[in-house]
N, C-alpha and C positions, 0 to 999 in steps of 0.2 A: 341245252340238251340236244336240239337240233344239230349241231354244229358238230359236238361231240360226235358223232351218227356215220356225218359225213368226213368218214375219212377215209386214208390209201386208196385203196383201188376202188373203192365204191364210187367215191368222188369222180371218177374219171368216168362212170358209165352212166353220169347224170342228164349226158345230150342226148334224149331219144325225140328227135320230131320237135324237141320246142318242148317237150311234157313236161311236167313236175315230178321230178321221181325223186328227190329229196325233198325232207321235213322243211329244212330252209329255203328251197324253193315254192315250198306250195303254202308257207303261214303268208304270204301278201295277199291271193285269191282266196284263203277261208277268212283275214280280217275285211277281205273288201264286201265277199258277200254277206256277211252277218254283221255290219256297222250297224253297230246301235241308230244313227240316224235315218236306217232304211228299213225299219219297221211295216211304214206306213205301205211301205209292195207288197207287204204276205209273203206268199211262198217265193224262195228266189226262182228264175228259171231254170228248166231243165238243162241248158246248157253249161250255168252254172255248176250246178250238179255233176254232167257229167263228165267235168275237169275233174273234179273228187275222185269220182269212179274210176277215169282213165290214172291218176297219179296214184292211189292205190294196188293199180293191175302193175304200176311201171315200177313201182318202189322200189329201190335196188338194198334191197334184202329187210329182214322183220322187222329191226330197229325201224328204219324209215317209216314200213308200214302202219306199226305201231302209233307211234309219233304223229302221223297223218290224219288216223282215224280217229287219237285222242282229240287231236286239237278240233279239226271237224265238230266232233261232238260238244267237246265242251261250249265251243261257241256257239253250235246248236239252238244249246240249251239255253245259253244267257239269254239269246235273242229272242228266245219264244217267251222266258218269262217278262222280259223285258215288255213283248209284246201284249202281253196279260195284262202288266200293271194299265199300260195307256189306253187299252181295250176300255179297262173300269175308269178311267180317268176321263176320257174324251168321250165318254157317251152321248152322242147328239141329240138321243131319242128322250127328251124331256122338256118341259115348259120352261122358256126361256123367259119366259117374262117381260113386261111393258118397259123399255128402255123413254119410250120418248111419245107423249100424247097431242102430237101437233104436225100441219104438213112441212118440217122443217127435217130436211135428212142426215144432219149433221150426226155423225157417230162416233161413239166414243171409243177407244184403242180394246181390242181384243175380242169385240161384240161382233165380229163378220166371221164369214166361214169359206176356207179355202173355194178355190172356184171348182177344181176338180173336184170338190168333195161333194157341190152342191148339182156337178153338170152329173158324175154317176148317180146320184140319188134320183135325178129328173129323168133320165134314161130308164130306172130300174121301177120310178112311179109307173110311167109308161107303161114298161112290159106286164105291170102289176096287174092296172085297167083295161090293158086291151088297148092303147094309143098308142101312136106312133108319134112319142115325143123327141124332139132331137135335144138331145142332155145340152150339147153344150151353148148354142142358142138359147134354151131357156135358164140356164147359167147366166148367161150375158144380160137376160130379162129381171135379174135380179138389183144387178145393179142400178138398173133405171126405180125401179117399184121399192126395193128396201135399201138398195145400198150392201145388200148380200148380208141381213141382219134379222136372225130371227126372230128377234125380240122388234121388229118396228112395229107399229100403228101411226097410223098418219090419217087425215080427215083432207081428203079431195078439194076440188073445186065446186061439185056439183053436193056435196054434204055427205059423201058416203065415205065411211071406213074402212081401208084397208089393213089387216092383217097381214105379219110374218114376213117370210120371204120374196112369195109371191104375189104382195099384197090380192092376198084374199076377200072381196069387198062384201059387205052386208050391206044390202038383202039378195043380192043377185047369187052366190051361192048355199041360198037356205037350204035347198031342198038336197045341194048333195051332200050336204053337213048331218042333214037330218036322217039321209040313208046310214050314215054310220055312227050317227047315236053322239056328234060331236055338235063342241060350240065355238061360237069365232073368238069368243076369249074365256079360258086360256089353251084351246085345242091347235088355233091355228099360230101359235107361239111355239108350238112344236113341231121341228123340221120335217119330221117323218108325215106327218099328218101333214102339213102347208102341202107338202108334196104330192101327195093322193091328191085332193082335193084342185092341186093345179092341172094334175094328170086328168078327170074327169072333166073340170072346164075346156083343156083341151081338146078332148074327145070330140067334148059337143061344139067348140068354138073356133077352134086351131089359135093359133098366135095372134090374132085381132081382138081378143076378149081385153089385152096387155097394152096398156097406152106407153109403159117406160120402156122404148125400143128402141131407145137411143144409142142405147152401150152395144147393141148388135154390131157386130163385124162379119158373123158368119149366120148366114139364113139356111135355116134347114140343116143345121150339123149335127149329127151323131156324136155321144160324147164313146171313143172306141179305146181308151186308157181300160188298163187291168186293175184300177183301183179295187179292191176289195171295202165293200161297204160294212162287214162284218166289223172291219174294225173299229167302226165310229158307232155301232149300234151292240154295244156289250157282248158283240159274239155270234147274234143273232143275224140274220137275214131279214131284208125287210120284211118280207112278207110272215116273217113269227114277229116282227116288231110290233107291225100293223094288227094283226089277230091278239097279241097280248095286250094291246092299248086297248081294244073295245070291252 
């Protein structure tokens, strides 16, 4: 249909500045921003966008325009439900359960959780409680403590249990479990929860409270990615996560 569009004279007033002012020049920039395998960025950027905007202003006559704004939208649309489905799919925020009852951290395939997904959760615990957590350092603390699994438990050297991501240990954080009405198992098996509760030990302890500091590379990193956490938590923000959990 595009092609049809582009014909006689139109075709010839398709070089403005580099712009898209034809249907078949501007379908590569709407399939590239709305690939199904880029869900996981949310809204694309406004620069994205406003190629849209300028190759509609440029459109060398209605047909084109037409054509433009179809495709736009349609792909729009795919994407967003597209993004719905994995909204309900990939929801983090629930009890992930006891994979492994020993100090041995071996993991089994699919039980770990992206690193950026777990440095903005730590960045956004932080902002939750009032720390200043650096996401992606305690990202990095995961792989030392669980192996980046929310589902670990492991029993220490000295006999105490860790929990979840951030191996959470009993008894030493009883009393901030107890502020929110949780328990180390099956509370701290849930990423959202592990993550409070790291964010408060942090407050009161900084990055010393964490013996797995091995995986560090970057001390003191801010995790500054545009992840959107909505989409690993049904939609939600952490903070209606955390409020609808208690």
């Amino acid at each position: 249909m595009a092609l049809a569009l582009a014909g006689g004279t139109e075709a010839a007033k398709t070089d403005r500045g580099g712009e898209r002012c034809t249907a078949a020049e501007f379908r590569p920039h709407s399939k590239r921003v709305w690939a199904p395998d880029r869900w996981r960025r949310g809204n694309p950027k406004p620069k994205a966008v406003a190629v849209y905007r300028r190759a509609v202003r440029c459109a060398v006559g209605p047909g084109h325009r037409k054509a433009i704004t179809a495709r736009w939208a349609r792909e729009r649309e795919r994407y967003f439900q597209r993004r719905e489905r994995e909204l309900r799919r990939r929801n983090i925020d629930r009890v992930w359960g006891p994979v492994l009852w020993a100090p041995n951290w071996s993991t089994p395939p699919g039980s770990q959780l992206p690193m950026y997904v777990i440095a903005a959760l730590a960045e956004k615990a932080g902002d939750l409680v009032g720390a200043d957590v650096p996401g992606v350092t305690m990202a990095q603390v995961t792989k030392g403590e669980s192996i980046s699994r929310p589902a670990s438990a492991g029993v220490d050297a000295g006999g105490t249990i860790g929990y979840g991501l951030w191996a959470i240990t009993w008894p030493f954080a009883n009393d901030i479990l107890a502020r929110y009405g949780w328990r180390y198992a099956p509370d701290m098996w849930n990423p959202v929860r592990n993550a409070i509760a790291m964010a408060e030990i942090y407050k009161r302890q900084g990055i010393r409270a964490w013996y797995g500091t091995r995986h560090v590379t970057c001390w003191g990193c801010h995790y500054r990615g545009r992840f959107d956490l909505r989409l690993v938590l049904g939609g939600k923000t952490l903070r209606q996560a955390v409020r609808s959990g208690r």
